[in-house]
C-alpha positions in Angstrom: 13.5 -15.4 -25.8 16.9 -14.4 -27.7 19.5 -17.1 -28.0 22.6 -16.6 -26.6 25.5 -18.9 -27.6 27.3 -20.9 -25.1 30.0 -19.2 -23.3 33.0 -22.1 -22.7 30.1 -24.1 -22.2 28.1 -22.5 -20.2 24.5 -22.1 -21.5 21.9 -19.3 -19.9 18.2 -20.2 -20.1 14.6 -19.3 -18.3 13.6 -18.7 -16.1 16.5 -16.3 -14.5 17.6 -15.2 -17.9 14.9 -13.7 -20.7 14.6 -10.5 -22.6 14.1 -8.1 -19.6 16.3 -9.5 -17.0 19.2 -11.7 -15.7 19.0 -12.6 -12.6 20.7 -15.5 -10.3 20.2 -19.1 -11.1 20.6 -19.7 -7.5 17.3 -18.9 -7.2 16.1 -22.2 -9.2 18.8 -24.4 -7.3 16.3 -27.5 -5.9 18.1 -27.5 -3.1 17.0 -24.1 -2.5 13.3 -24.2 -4.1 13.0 -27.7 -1.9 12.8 -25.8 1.2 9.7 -23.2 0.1 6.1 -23.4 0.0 5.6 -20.5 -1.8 1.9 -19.9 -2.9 1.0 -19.9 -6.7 -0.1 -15.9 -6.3 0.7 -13.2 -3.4 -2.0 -10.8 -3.3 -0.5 -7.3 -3.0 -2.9 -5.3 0.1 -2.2 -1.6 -0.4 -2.2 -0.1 2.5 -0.6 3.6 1.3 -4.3 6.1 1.7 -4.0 5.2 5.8 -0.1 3.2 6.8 1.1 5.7 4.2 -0.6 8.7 5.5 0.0 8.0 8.9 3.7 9.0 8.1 4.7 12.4 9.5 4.3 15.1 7.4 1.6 13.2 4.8 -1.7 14.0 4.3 -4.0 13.0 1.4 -7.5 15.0 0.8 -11.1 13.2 0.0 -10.1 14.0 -3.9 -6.6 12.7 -3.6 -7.5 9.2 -1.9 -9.6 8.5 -4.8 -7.6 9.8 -7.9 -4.6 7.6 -5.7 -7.5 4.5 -5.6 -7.8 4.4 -9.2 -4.3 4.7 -10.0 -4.0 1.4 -7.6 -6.3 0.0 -8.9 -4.9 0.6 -12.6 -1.3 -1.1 -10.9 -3.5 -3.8 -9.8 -3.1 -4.3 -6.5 -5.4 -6.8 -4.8 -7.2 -4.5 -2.1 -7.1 -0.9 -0.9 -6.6 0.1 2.5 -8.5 3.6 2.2 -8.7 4.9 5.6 -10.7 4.6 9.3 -14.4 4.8 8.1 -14.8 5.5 11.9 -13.7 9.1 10.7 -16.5 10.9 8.6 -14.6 11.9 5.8 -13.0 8.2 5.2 -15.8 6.5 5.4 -17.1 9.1 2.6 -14.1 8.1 0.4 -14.7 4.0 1.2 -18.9 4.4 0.2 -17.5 6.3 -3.3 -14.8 3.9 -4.3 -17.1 1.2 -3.1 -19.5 2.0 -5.5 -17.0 2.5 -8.8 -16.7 -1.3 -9.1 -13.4 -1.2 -9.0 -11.2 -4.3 -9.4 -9.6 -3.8 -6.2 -11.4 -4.5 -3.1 -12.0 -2.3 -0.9 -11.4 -3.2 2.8 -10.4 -0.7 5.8 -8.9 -1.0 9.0 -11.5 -1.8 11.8 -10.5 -1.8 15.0 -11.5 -4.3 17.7 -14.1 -1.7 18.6 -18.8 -1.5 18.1 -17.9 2.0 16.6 -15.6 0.8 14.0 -17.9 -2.2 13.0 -21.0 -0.3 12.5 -19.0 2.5 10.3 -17.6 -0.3 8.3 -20.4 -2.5 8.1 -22.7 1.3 7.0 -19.8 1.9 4.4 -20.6 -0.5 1.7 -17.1 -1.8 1.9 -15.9 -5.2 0.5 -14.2 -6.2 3.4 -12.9 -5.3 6.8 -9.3 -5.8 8.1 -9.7 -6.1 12.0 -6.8 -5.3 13.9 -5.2 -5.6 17.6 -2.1 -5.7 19.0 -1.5 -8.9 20.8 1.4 -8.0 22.9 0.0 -9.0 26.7 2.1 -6.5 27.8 0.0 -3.7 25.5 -3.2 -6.2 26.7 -2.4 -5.2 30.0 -0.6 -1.7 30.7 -2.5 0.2 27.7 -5.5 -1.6 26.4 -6.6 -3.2 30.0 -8.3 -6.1 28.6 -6.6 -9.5 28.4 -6.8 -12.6 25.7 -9.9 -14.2 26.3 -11.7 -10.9 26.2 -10.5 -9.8 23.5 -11.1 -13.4 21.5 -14.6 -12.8 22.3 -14.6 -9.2 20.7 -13.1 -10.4 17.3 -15.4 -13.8 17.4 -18.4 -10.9 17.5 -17.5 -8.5 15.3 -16.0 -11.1 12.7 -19.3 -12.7 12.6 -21.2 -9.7 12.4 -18.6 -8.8 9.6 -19.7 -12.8 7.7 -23.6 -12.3 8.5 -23.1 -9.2 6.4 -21.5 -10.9 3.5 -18.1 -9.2 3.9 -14.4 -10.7 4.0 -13.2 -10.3 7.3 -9.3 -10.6 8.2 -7.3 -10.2 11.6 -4.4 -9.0 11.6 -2.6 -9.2 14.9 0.6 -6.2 15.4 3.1 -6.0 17.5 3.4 -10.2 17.7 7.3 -10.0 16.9 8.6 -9.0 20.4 6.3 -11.4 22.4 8.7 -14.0 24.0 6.2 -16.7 24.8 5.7 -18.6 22.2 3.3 -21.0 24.2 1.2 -17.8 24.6 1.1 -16.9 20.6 0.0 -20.8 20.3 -2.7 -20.7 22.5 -4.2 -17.2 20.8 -3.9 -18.2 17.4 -5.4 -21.8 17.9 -8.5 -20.2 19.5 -8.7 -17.7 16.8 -8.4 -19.9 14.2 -10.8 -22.0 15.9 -13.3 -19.5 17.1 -13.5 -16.7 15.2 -15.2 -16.7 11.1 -12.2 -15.0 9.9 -11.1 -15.5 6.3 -7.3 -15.1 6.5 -5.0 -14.0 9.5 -2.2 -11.4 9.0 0.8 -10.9 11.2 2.6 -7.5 11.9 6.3 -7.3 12.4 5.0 -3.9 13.7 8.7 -2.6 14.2 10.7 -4.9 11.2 13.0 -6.6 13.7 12.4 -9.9 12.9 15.5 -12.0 11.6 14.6 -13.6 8.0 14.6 -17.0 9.2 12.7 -16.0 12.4 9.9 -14.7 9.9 9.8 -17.9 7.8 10.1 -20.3 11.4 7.1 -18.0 12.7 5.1 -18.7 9.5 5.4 -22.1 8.9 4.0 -22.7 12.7 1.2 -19.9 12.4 0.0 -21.9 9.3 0.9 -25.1 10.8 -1.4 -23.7 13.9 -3.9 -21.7 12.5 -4.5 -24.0 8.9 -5.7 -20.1 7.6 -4.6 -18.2 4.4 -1.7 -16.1 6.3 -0.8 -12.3 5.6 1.9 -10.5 6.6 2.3 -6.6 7.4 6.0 -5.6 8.0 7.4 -2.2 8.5 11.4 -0.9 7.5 12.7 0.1 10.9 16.0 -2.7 10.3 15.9 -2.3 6.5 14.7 -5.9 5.9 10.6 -5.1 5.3 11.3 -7.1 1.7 13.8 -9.6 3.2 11.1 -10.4 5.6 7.8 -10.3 3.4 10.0 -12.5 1.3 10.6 -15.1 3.4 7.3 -15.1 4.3 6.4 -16.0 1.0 8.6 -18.5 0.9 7.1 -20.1 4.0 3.4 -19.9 2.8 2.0 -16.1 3.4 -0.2 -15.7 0.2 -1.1 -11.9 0.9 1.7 -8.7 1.8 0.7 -5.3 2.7 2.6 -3.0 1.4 2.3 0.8 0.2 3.8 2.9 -2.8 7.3 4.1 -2.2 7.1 2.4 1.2 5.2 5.3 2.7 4.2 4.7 6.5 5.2 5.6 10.1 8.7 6.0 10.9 10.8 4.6 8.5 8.1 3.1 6.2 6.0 -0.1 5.0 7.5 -2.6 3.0 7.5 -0.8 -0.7 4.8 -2.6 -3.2 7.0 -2.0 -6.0 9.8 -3.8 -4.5 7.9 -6.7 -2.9 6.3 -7.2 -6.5 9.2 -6.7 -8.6 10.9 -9.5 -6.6 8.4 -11.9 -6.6 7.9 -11.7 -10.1 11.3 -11.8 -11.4 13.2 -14.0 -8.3 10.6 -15.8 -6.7 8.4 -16.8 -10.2 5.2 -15.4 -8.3 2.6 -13.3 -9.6 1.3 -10.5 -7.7 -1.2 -9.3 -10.3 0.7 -5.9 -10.8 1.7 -4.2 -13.8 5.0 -3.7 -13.0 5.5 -1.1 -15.9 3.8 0.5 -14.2 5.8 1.0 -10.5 8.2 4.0 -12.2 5.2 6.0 -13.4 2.9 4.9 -10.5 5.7 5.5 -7.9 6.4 9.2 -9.6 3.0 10.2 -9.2 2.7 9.1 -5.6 5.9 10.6 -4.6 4.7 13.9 -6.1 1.2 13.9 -4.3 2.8 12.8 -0.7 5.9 15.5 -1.8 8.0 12.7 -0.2 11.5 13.0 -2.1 12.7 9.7 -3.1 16.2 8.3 -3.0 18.2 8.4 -6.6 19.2 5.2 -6.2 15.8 3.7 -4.4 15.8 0.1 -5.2 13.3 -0.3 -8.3 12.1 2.9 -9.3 14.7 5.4 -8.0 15.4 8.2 -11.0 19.1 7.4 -10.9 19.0 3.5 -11.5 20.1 3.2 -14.9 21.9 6.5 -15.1 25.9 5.6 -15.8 28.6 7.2 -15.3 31.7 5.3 -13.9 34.0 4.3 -17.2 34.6 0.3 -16.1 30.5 0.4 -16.3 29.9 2.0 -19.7 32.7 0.0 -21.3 30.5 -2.8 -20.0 27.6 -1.9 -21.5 29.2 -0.6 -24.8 30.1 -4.1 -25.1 27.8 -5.8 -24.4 24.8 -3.9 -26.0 24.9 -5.7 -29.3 25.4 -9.2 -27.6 21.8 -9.5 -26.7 23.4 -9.3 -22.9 23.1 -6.3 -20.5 25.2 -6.4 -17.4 22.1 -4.7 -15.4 19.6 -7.3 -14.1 16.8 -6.0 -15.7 15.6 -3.9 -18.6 14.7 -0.1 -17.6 11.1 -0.4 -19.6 10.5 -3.3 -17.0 9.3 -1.1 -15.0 8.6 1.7 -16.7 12.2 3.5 -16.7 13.4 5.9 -18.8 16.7 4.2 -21.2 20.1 3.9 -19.8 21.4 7.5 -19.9 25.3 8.1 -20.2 26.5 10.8 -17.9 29.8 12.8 -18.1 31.5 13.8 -15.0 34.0 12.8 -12.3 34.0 8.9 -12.9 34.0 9.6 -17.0 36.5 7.1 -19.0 37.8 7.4 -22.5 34.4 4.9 -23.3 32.1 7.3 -22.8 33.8 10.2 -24.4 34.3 8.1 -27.6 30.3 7.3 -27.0 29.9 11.0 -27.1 32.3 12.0 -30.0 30.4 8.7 -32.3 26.6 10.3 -30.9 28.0 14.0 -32.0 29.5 12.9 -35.5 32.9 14.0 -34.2 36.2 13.3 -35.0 39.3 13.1 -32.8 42.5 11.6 -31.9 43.8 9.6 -28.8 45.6 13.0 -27.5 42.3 15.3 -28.0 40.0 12.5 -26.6 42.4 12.1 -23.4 42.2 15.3 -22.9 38.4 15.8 -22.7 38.3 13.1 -20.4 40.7 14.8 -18.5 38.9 17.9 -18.6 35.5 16.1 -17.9 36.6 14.9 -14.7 38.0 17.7 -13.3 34.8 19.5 -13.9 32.8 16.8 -12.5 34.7 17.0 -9.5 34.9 20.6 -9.3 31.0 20.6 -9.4 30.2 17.5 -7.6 27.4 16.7 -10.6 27.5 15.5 -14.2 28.1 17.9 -16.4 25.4 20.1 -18.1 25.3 20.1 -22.0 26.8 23.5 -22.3 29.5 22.9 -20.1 30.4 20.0 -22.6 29.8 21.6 -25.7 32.4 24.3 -24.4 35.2 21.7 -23.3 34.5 20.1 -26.7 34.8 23.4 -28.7 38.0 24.2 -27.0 39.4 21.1 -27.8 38.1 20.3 -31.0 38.0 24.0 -32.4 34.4 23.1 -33.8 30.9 24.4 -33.5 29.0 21.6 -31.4 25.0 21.2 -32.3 
């Protein structure tokens, strides 16, 4: 790690500072860390080939699910999600990335029904992720069964799952707006108690959980079920990583998650940042290649021809794009120093370099930045006046400036030729 040299005393060390990142020592604060149980390792459960392509307006072909597997698989998530192998051409995708010994396991989503089981169990899957939504209300008005009923059908298929050597989880959806907590008790104690299932996962089906609620609700489902817990959140409040995090911190050791967040409505929690956090806040390793997220992120965005944000958190093309004069006299600065005033290096995860750009919040920084990278000369007057001219442009265009449009104000202003 470079050595930095005391500032008035104040020294920077690991784990929140090193040679890609500086981040918050609040993080390491016993005080804080006291009140975790975080697991040694999350497992990352992708669930992009079926959450993801359940979003409106996505659809992934045979070919596409398994170029999109490897790639996955190459990011190393955990376990792939490819699809319903209850529909013929999914089940086709699960039997030929089952048989690619991948790293990745491959388990589906099997719902609590004979026809899912047998296409799951035919499919030569690693695993199967049976699912219900636990809500009594959905028990009653939509799916017309009610809990002890539907115990009994995840106590049979589960162990038909087991007597065929496969991992078998539950997840349970839709638990967060149950208001009977007596009621989610009594389910998950029989579960646990009944039914061979190796780990059980919880859906904040509609992300409305409050952070703390999430790490509360863990801490007694563990304390309950004495499982491996998962949790699957989706983005509806903007807090899927707020939530998965917290329910790390209370003892979850699996997430699902997809690429770019892709899923129904406004999205899963995103795999790169529920791995990038872990990893550089949290200590945790998620088994990704987080060099990867930027290039892996690219790709899916391109396939699902979902446009991304500029400034997504993570991997969003504007992140280390600069253009504000305070910021680039901050980095100018500080660039020799061994310190960067971003919290993380852009080849972290697989970023481009910090790229300077000219236009309406441009100071006298960047244009000397520009004059030094040019092998130009030029005094306070003609570099104030650039700057000048550079903003206005900026504004006037609502965009950084193109090259030409700079060589041009720096022609006029210099009266030289520009390369």
């Amino acid at each position: 790690m470079k050595k930095i040299e005391p500032a008035f005393g104040v020294e920077l060390n690991e784990p929140y500072f090193t040679d890609k990142k500086w981040v918050s020592p609040f993080n390491w604060w016993p005080e804080v860390r006291e009140q975790m149980a975080t697991p040694p390792k999350v497992l990352i459960h992708d669930v992009t080939l079926r959450d993801g392509e359940q979003m409106a307006r996505v659809a992934f072909t045979p070919e596409e699910k398994i170029f999109l597997a490897l790639e996955l698989d190459k990011l190393g998530v955990h376990s792939i999600e490819p699809g319903l192998p209850v529909i013929q051409e999914d089940k086709d995708v699960i039997k030929k990335l089952s048989e690619m010994n991948l790293n990745a396991k491959i388990v589906p989503l099997t719902r609590v029904m004979e026809s899912d089981v047998r296409a799951v169990l035919d499919s030569g899957a690693d695993g199967m992720l049976l699912e219900f939504g636990i809500n009594p209300y959905l028990m009653k008005m939509v799916y017309k069964t009610d809990p002890n009923s539907l115990l009994d059908q995840i106590v049979e298929y589960a162990q038909a799952g087991k007597d065929a050597g496969l991992y078998v989880e539950f997840m349970a959806w839709d638990v967060f707006r149950i208001p009977d907590i007596g009621f989610m008790q009594r389910f998950f104690e029989k579960l646990a108690l009944r039914a061979p299932v190796d780990r059980i996962t919880v859906a904040d089906t509609f992300g409305m959980g409050h952070p703390m609620a999430t790490y509360s609700f863990i801490q007694k489902l563990k304390a309950w079920t004495g499982k491996p817990i998962g949790f699957h959140i989706h983005n509806d409040f903007a807090m899927a990583t707020a939530g998965a995090v917290m329910a790390v911190s209370a003892g979850a050791d699996m997430v699902h998650s997809s690429i770019n967040g892709l899923g129904e409505r406004s999205g899963n929690l995103a795999t790169e940042e529920i791995a990038f956090v872990l990893q550089h806040l949290l200590d945790i390793d998620s088994g990704i290649n987080l060099e990867l997220l930027k290039p892996t992120s690219d790709l899916f965005a391109e396939v699902s021809k979902l446009v991304l944000a500029r400034n997504k958190p993570i991997v969003g093309s504007g992140l280390f794009e600069v253009e504000s004069g305070i910021v680039v006299h901050l980095v100018e600065k500080l660039k020799n120093t061994g310190l960067a005033i971003f919290p993380f290096e852009p080849e972290a995860v697989g970023h481009k370099e910090y790229e300077i750009i000219l236009g309406r919040g441009t100071g006298v920084h960047s244009i000397k930045r520009l004059l030094r990278e040019r092998g130009l000369e030029a005094t306070d007057d003609q570099i104030e006046r650039i700057c000048t001219r550079v903003k206005q442009a900026g504004l006037m265009i609502k965009n950084g400036l193109p090259k030409s449009m700079v060589d041009a104000i720096l022609k006029e202003e210099l009266r030289v030729s520009t390369p």
